[in-house]
PDB file of the backbone (N, CA, C, O) and the ligand in Angstrom, with CONECT records:
HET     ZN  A 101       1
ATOM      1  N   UNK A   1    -103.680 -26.680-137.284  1.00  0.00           N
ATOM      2  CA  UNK A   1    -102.783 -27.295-136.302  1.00  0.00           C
ATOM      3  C   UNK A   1    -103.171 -26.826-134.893  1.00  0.00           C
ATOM      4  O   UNK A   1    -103.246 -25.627-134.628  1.00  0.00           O
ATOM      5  N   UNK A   2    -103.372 -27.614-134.159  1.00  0.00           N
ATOM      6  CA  UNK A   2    -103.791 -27.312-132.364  1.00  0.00           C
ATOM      7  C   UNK A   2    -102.230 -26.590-132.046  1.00  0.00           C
ATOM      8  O   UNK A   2    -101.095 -26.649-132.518  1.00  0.00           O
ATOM      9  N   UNK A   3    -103.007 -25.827-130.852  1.00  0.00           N
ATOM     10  CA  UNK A   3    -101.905 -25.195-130.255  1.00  0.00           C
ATOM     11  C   UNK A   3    -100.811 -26.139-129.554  1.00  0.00           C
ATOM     12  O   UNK A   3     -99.640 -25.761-129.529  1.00  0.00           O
ATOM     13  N   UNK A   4    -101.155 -27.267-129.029  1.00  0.00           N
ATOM     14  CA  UNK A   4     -99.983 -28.330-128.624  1.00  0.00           C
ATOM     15  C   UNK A   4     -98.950 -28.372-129.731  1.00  0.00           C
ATOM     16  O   UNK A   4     -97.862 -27.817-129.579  1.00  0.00           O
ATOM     17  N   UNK A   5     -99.294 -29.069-130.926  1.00  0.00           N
ATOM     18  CA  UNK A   5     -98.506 -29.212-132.080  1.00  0.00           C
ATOM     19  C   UNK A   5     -98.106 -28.040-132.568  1.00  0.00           C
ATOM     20  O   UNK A   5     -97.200 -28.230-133.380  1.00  0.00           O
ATOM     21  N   UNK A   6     -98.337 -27.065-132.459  1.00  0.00           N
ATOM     22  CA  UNK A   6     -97.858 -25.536-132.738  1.00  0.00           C
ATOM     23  C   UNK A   6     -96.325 -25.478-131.965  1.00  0.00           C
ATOM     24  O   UNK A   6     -95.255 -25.146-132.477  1.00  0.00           O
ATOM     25  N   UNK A   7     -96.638 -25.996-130.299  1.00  0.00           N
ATOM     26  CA  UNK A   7     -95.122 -25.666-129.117  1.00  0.00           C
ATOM     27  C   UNK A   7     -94.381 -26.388-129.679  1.00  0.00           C
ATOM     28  O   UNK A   7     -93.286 -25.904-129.967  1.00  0.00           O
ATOM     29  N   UNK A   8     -94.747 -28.310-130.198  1.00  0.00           N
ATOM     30  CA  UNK A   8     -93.996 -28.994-130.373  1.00  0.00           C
ATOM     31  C   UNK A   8     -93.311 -28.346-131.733  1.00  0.00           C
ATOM     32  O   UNK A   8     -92.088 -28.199-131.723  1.00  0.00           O
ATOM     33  N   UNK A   9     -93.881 -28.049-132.620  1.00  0.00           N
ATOM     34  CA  UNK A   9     -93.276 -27.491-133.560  1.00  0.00           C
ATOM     35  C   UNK A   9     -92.067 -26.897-133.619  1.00  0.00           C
ATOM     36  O   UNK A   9     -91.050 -27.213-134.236  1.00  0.00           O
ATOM     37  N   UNK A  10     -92.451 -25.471-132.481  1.00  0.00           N
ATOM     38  CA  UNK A  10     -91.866 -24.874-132.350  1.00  0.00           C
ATOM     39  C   UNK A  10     -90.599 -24.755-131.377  1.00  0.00           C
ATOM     40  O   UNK A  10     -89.688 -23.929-131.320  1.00  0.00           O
ATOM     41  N   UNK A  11     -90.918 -25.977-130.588  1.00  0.00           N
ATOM     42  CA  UNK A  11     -89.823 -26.538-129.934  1.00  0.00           C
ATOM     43  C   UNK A  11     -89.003 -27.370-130.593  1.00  0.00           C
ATOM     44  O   UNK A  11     -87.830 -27.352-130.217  1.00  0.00           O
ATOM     45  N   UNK A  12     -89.385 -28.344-131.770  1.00  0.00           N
ATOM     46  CA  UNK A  12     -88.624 -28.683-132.789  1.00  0.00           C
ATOM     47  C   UNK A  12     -87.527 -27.595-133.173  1.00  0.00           C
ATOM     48  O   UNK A  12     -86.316 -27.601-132.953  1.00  0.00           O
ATOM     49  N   UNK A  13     -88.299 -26.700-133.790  1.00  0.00           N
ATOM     50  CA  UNK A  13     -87.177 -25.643-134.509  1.00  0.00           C
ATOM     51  C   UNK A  13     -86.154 -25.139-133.678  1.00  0.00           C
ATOM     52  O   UNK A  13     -85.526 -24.144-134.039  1.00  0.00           O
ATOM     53  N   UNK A  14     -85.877 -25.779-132.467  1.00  0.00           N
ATOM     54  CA  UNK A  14     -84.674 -25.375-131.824  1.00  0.00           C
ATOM     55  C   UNK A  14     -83.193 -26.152-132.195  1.00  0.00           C
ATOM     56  O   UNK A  14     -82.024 -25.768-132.175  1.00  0.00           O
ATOM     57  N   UNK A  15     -83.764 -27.267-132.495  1.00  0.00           N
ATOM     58  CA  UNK A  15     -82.309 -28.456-132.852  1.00  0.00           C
ATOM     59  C   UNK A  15     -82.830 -28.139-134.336  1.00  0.00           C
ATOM     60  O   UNK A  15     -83.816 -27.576-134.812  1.00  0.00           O
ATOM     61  N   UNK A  16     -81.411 -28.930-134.951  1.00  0.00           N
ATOM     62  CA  UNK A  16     -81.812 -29.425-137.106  1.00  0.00           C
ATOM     63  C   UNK A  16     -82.491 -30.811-136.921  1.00  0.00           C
ATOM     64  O   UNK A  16     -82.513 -31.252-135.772  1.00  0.00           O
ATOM     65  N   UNK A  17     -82.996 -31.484-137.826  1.00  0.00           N
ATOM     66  CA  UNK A  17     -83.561 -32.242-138.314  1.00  0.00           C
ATOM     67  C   UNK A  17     -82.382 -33.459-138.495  1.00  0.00           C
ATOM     68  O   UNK A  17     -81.336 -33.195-139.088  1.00  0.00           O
ATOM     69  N   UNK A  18     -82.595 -34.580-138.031  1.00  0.00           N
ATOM     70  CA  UNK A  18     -81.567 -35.375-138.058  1.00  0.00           C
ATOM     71  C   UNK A  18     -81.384 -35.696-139.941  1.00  0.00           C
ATOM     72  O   UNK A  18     -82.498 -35.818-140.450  1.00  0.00           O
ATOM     73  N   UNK A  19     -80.375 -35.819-140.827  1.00  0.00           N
ATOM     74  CA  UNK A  19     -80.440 -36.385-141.793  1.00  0.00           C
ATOM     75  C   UNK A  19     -81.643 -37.535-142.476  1.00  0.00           C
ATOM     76  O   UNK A  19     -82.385 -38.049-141.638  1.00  0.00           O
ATOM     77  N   UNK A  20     -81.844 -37.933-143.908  1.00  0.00           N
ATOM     78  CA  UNK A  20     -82.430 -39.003-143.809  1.00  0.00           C
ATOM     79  C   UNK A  20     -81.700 -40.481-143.737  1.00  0.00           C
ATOM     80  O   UNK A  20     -80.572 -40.407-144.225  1.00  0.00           O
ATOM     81  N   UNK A  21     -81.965 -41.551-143.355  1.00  0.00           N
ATOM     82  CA  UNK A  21     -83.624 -41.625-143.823  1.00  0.00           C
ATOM     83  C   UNK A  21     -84.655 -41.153-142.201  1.00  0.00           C
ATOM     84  O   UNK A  21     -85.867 -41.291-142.033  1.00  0.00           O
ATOM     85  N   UNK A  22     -83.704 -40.639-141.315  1.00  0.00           N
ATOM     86  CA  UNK A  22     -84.728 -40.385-139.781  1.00  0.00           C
ATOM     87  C   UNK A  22     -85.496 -38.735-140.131  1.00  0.00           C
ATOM     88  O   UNK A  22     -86.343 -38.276-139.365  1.00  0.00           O
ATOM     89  N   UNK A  23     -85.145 -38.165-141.089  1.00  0.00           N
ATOM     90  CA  UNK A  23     -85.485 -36.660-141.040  1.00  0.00           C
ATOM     91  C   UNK A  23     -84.913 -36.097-141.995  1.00  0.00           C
ATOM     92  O   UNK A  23     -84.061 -36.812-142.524  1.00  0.00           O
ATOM     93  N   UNK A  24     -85.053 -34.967-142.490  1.00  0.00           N
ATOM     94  CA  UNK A  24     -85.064 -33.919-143.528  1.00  0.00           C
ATOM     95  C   UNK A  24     -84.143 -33.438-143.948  1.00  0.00           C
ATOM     96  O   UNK A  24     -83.798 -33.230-145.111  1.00  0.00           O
ATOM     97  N   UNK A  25     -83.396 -33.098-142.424  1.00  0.00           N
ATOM     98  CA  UNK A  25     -81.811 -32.672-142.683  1.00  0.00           C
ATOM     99  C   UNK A  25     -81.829 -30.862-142.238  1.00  0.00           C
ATOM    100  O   UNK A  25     -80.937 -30.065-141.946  1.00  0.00           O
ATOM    101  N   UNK A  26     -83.278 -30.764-142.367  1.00  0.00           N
ATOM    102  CA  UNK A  26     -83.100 -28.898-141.924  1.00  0.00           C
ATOM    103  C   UNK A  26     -82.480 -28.516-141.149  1.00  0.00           C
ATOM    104  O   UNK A  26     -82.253 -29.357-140.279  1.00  0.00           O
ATOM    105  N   UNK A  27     -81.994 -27.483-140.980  1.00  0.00           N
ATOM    106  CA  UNK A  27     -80.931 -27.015-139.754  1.00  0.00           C
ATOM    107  C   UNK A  27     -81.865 -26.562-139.010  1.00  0.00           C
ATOM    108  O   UNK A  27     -83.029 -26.538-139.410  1.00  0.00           O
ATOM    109  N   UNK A  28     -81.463 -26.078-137.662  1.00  0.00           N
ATOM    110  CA  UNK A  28     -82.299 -25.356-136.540  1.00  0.00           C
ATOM    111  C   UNK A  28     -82.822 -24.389-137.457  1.00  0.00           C
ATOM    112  O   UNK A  28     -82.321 -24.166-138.559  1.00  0.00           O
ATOM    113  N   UNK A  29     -83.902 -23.779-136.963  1.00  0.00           N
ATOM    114  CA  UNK A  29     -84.745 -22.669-137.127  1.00  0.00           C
ATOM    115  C   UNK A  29     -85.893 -23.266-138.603  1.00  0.00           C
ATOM    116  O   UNK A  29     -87.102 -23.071-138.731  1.00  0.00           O
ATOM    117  N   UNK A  30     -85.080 -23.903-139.393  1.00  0.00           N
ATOM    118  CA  UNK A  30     -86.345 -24.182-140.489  1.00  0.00           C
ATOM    119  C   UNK A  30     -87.262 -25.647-140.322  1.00  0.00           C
ATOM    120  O   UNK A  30     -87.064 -26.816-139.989  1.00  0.00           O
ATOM    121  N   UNK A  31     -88.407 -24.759-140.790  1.00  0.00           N
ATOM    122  CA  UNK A  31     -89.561 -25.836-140.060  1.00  0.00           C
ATOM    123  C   UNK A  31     -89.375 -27.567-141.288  1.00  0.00           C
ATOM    124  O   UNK A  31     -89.023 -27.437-142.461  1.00  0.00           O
ATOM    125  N   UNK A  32     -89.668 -28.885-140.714  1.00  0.00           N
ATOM    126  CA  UNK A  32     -89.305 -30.135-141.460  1.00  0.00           C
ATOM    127  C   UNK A  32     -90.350 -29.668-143.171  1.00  0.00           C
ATOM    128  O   UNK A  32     -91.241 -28.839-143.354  1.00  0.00           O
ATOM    129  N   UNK A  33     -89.625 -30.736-144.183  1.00  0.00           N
ATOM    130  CA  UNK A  33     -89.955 -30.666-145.328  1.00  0.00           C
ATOM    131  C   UNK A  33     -90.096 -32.099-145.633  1.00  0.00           C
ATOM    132  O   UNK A  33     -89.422 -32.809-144.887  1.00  0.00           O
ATOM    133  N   UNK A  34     -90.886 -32.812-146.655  1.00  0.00           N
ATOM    134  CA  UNK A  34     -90.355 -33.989-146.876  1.00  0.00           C
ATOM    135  C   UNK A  34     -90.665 -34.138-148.975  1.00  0.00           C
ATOM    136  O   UNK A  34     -90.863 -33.150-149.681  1.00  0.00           O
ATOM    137  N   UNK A  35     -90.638 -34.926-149.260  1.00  0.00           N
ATOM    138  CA  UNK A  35     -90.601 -34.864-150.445  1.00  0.00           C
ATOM    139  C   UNK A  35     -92.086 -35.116-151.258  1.00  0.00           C
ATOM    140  O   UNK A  35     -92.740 -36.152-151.139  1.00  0.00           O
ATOM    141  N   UNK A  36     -92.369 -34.282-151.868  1.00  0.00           N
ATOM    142  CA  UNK A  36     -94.004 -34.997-152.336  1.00  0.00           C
ATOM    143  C   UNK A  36     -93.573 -35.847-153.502  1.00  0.00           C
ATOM    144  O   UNK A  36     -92.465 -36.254-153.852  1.00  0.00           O
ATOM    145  N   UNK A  37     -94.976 -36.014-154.073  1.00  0.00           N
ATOM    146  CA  UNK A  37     -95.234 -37.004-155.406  1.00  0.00           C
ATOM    147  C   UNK A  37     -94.458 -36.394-156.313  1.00  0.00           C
ATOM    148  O   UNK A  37     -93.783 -37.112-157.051  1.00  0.00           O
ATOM    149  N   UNK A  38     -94.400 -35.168-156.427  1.00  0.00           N
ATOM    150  CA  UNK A  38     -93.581 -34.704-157.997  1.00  0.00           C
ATOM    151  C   UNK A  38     -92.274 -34.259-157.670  1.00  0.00           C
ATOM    152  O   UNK A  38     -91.633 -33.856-158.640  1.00  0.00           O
ATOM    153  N   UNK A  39     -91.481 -34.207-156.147  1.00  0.00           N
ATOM    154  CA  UNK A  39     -90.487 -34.728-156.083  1.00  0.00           C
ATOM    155  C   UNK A  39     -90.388 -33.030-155.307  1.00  0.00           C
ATOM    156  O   UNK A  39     -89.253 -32.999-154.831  1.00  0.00           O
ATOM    157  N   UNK A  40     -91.001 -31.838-155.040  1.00  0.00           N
ATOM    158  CA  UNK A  40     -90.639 -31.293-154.291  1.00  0.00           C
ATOM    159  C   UNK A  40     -90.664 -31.195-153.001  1.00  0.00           C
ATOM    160  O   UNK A  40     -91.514 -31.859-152.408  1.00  0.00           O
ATOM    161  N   UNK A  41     -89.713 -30.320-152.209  1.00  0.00           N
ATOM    162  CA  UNK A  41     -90.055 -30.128-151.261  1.00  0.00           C
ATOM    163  C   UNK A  41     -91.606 -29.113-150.567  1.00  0.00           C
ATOM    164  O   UNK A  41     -92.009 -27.971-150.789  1.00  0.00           O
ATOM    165  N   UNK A  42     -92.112 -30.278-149.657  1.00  0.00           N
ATOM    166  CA  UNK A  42     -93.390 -29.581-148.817  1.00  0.00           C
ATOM    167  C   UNK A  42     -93.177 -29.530-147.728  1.00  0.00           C
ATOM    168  O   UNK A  42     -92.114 -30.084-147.450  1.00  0.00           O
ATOM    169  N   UNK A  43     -93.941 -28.910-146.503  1.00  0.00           N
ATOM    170  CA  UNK A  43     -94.012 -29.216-145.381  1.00  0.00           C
ATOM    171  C   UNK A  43     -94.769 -30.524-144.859  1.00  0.00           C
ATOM    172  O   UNK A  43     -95.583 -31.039-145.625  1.00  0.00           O
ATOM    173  N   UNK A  44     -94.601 -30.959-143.893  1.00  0.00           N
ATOM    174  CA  UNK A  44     -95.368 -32.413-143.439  1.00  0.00           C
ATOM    175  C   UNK A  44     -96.576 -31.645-143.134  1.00  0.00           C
ATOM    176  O   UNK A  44     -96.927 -30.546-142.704  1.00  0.00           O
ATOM    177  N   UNK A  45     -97.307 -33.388-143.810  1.00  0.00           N
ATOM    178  CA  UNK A  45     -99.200 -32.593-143.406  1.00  0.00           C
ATOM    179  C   UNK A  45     -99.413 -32.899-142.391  1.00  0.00           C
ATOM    180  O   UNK A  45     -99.961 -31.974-141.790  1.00  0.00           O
ATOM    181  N   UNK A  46     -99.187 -34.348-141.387  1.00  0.00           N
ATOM    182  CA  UNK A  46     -99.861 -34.510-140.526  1.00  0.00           C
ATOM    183  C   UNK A  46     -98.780 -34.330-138.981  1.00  0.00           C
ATOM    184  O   UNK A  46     -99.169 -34.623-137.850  1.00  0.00           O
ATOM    185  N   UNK A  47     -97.437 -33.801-139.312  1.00  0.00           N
ATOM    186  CA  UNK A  47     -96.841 -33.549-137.934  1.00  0.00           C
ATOM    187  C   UNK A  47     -95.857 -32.233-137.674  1.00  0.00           C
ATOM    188  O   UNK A  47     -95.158 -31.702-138.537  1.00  0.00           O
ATOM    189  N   UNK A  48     -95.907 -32.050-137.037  1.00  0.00           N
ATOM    190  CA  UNK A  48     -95.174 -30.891-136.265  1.00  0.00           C
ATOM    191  C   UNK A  48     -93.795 -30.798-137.160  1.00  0.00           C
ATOM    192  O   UNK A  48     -93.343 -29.862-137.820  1.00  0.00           O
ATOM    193  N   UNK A  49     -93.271 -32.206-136.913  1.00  0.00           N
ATOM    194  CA  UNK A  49     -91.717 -32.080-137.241  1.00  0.00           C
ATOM    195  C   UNK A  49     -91.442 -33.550-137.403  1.00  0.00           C
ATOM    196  O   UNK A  49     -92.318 -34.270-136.925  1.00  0.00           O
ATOM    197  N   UNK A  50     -90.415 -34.161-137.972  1.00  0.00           N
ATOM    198  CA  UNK A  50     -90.205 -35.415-137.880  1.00  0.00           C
ATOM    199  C   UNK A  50     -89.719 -36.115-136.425  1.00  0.00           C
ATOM    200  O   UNK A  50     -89.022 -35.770-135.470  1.00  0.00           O
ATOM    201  N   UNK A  51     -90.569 -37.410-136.856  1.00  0.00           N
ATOM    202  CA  UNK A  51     -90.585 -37.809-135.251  1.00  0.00           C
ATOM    203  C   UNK A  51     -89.028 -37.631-134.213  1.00  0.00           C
ATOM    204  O   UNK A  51     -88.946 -37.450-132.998  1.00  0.00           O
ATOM    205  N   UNK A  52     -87.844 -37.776-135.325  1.00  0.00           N
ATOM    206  CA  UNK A  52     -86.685 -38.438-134.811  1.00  0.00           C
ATOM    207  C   UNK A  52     -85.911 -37.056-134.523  1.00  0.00           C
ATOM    208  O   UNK A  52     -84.777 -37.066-134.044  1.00  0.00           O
ATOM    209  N   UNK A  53     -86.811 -35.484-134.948  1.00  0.00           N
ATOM    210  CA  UNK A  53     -86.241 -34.689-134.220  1.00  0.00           C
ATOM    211  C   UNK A  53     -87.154 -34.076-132.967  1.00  0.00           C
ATOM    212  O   UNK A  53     -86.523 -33.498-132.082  1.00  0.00           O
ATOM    213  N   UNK A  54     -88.561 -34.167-132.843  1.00  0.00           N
ATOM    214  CA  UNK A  54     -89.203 -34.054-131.909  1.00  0.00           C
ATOM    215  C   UNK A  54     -88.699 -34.693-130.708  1.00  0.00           C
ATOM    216  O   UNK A  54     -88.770 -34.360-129.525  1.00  0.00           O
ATOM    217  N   UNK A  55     -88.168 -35.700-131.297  1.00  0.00           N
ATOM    218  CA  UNK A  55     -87.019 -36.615-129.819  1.00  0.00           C
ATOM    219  C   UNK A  55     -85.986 -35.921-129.764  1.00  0.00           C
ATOM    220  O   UNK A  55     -85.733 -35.833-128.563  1.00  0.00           O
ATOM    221  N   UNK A  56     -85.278 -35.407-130.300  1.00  0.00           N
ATOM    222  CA  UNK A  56     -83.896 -34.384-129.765  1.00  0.00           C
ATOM    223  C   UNK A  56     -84.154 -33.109-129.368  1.00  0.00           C
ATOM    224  O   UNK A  56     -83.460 -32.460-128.586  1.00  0.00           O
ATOM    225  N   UNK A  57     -85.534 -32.610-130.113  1.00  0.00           N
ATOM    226  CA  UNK A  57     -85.570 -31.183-129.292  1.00  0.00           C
ATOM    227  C   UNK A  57     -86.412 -31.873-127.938  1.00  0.00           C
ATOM    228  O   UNK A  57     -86.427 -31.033-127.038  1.00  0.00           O
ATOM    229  N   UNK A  58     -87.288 -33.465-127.427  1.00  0.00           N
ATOM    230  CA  UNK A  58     -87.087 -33.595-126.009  1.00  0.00           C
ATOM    231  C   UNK A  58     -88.886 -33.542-126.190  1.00  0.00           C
ATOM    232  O   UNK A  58     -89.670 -33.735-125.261  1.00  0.00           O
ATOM    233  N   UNK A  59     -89.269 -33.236-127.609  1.00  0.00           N
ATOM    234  CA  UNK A  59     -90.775 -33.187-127.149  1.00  0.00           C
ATOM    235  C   UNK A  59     -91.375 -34.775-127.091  1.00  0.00           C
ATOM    236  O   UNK A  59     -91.168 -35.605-127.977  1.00  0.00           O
ATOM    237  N   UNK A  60     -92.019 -34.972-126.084  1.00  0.00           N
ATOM    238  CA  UNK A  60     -92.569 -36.147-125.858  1.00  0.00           C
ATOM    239  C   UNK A  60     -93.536 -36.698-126.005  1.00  0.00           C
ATOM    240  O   UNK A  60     -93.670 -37.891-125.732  1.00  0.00           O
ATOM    241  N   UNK A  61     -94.731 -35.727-126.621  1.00  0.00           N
ATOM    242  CA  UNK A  61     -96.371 -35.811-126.698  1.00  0.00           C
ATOM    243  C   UNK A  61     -96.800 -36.104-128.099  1.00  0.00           C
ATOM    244  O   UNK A  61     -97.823 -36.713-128.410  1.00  0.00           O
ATOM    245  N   UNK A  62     -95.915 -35.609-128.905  1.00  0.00           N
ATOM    246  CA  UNK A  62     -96.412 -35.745-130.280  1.00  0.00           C
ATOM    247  C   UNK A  62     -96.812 -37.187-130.523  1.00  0.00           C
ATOM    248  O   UNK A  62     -96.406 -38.183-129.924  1.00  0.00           O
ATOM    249  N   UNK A  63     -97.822 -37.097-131.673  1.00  0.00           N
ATOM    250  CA  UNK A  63     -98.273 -38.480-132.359  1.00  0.00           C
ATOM    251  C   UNK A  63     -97.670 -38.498-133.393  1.00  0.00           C
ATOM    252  O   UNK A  63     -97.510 -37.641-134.263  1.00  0.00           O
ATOM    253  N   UNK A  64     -97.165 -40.005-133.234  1.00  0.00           N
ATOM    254  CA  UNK A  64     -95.944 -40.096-134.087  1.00  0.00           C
ATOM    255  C   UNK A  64     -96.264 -40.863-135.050  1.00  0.00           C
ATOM    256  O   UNK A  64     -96.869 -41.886-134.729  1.00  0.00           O
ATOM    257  N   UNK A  65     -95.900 -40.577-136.882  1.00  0.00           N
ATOM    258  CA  UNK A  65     -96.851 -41.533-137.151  1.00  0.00           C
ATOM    259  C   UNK A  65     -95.751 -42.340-138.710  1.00  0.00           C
ATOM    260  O   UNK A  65     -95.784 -41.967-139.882  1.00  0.00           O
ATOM    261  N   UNK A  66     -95.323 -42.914-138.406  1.00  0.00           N
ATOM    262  CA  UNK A  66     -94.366 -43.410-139.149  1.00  0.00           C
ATOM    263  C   UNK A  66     -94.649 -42.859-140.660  1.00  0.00           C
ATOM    264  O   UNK A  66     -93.616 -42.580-141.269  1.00  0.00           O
ATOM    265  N   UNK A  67     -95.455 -42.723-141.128  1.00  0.00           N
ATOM    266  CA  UNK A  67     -95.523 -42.383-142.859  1.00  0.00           C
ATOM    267  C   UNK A  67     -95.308 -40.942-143.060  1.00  0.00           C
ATOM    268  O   UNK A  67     -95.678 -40.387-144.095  1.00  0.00           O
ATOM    269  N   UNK A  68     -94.852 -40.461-142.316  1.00  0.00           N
ATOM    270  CA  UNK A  68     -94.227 -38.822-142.277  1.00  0.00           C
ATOM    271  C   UNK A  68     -92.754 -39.284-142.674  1.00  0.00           C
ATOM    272  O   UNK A  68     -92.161 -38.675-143.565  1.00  0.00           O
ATOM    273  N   UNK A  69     -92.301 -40.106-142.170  1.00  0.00           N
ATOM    274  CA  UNK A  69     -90.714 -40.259-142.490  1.00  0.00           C
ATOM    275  C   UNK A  69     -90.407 -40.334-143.536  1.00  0.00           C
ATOM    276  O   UNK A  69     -91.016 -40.934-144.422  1.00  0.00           O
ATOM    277  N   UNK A  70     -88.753 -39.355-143.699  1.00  0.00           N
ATOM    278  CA  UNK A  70     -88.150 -39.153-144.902  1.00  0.00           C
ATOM    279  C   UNK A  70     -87.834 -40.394-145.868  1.00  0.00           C
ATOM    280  O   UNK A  70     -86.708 -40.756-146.209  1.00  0.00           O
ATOM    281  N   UNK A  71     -89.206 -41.044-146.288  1.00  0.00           N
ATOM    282  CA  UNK A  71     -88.712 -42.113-147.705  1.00  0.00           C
ATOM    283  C   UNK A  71     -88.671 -41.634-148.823  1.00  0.00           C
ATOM    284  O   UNK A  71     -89.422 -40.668-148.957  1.00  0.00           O
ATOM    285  N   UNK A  72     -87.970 -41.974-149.886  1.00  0.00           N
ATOM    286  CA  UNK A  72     -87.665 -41.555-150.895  1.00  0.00           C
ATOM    287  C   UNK A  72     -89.851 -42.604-151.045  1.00  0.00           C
ATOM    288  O   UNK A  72     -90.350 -43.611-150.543  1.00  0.00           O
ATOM    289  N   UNK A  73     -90.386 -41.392-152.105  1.00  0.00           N
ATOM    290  CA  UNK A  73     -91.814 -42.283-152.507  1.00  0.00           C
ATOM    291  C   UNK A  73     -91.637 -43.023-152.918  1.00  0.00           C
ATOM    292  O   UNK A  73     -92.012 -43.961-152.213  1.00  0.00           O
ATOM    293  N   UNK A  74     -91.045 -43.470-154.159  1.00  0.00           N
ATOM    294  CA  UNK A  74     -90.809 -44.785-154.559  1.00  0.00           C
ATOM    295  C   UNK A  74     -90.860 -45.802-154.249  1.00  0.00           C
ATOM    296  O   UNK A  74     -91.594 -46.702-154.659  1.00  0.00           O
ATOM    297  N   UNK A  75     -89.571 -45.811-152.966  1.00  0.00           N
ATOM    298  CA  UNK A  75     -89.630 -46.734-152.765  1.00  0.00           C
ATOM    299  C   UNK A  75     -90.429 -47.247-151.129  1.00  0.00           C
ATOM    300  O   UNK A  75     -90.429 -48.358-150.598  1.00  0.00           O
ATOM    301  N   UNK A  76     -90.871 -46.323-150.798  1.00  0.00           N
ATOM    302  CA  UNK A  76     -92.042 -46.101-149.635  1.00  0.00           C
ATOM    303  C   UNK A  76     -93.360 -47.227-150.685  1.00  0.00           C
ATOM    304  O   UNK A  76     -93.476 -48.452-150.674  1.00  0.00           O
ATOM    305  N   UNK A  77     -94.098 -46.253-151.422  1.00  0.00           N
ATOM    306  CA  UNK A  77     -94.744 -47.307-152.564  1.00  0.00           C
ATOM    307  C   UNK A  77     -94.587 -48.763-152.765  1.00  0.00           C
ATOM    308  O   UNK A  77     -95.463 -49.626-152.811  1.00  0.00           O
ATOM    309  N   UNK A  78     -93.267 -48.876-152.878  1.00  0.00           N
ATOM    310  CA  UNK A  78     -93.094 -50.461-153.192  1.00  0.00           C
ATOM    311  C   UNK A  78     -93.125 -51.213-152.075  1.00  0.00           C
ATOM    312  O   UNK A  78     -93.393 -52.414-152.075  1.00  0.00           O
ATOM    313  N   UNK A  79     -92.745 -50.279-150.692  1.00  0.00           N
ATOM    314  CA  UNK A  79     -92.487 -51.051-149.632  1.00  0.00           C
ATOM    315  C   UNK A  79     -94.062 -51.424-149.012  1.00  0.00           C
ATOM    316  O   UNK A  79     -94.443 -52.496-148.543  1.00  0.00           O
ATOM    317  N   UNK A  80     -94.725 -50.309-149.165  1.00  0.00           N
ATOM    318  CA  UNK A  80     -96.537 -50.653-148.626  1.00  0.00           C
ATOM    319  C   UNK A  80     -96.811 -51.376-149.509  1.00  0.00           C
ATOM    320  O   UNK A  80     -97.937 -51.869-149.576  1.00  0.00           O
TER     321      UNK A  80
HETATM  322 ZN    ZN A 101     -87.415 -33.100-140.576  1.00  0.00          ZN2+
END
């Protein structure tokens, strides 16, 4: 992870994670999770934090990339 996405990160972890389906639901301080293939929780591979809290903690730079968002896989799958 570049040091940019490191601040945003870490400027994330100041607010929680909005609920889904915009975000994870984490409270302040814990870094975003989203659900893998076998149904646990991971950290996101390709972002800081979910987009829809990178907007409440105010960060503005991140690349935002819609397939980070909290979908249940399933039905993410059916929807691509
Ligand atoms: Zn999140």
């Amino acid at each position: 992870m570049t040091p940019e996405l490191e601040q945003d990160r870490q400027q994330a972890l100041t607010v929680p994670c909005p609920f889904p389906p915009k975000g994870c639901g984490e409270p302040a301080g814990q870094p975003c999770t989203r659900e893998s293939m076998v149904g646990e929780r991971e950290p996101l591979a390709n972002l800081p934090a979910h987009p829809a809290r990178l907007d409440a903690a105010g960060v503005i730079h991140a690349p935002l990339d819609p397939r980070e968002l909290a979908h249940d896989p399933d039905r993410e799958f059916r929807r691509w």
